[in-house]
N, C-alpha and C positions, 0 to 999 in steps of 0.2 A: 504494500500500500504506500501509494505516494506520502509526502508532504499534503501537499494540498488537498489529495482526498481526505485525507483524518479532519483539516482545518473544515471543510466541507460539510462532512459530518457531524463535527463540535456546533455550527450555525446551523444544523438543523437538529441539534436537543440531543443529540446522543451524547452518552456520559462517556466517564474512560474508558471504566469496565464494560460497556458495549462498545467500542471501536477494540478494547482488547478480544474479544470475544471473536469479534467478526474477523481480525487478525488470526487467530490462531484457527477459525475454521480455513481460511485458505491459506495458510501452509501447511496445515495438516490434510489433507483431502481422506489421505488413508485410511482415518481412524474412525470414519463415521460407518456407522454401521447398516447396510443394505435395509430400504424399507422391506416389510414384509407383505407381503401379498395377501397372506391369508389371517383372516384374524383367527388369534387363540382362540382353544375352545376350551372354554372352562367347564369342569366337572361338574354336576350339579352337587348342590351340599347337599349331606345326608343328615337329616335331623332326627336326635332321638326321640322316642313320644315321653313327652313330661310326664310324672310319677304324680297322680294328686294324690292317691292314699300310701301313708309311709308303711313299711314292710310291719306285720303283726309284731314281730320279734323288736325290733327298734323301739315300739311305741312305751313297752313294760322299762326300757332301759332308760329311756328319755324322760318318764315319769318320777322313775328313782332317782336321778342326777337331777329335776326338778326341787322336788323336794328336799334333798341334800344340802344343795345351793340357798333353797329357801330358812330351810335349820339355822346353815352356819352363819346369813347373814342377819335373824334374827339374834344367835346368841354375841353375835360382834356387837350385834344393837344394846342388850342388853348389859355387857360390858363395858362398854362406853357410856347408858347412863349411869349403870353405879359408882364409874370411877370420879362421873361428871359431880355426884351427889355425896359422894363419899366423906366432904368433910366436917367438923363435928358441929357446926352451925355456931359457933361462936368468933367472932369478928376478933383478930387481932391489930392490937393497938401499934402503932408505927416504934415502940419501945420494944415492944415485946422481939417484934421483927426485927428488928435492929440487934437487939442484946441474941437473939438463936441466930444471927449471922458472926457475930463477935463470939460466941460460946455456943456451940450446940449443943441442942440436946443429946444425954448419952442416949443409946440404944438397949435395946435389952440384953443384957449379961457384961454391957462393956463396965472397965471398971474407972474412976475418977485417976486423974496424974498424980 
């Protein structure tokens, strides 16, 4: 491609990358690949027939793992409020709090320094 044909092209809107393009189709002629004549023929898809009722055996197994799931997530539930309620309802004063961060309390069986 000349000079002047690229500048040509640029005055009528093509970018780089299309005069690159159009370049490299005519020095490569080789590489383009013969149209084909005949169109592809594609397979037909084979579809399977959708299951609406699940197999007898699955449904006793999906009912157990039901309820399992339903078990554990209520005794999580219940776990969680007891820990939420758990303590002994009497409000500690900013002293108290204070003096069991400076000296805590012992534990059961420890003994005094």
């Amino acid at each position: 491609m000349t000079i002047q044909e690229i500048l040509d092209l640029g005055k009528m809107g093509y970018t780089k990358e299309d005069i690159e393009k159009m370049g490299d189709e005519k020095q490569e002629p080789e590489k383009k690949e013969p149209e084909k004549q005949e169109p592809e023929k594609k397979e037909p898809e084979k579809k399977e027939p959708e299951k609406k009722d699940p197999e007898p055996g699955n449904t006793d197994t999906i009912a157990q793992l039901t309820e399992s799931i339903n078990s554990l997530i209520a005794s999580i539930q219940t776990a969680n409020i007891l820990k939420t309620n758990n303590h002994s309802g009497e409000d500690e004063s900013a002293e108290e709090i204070l003096g069991s961060i400076i000296m805590p309390p012992l534990k059961k069986g420890e003994k005094t320094k």
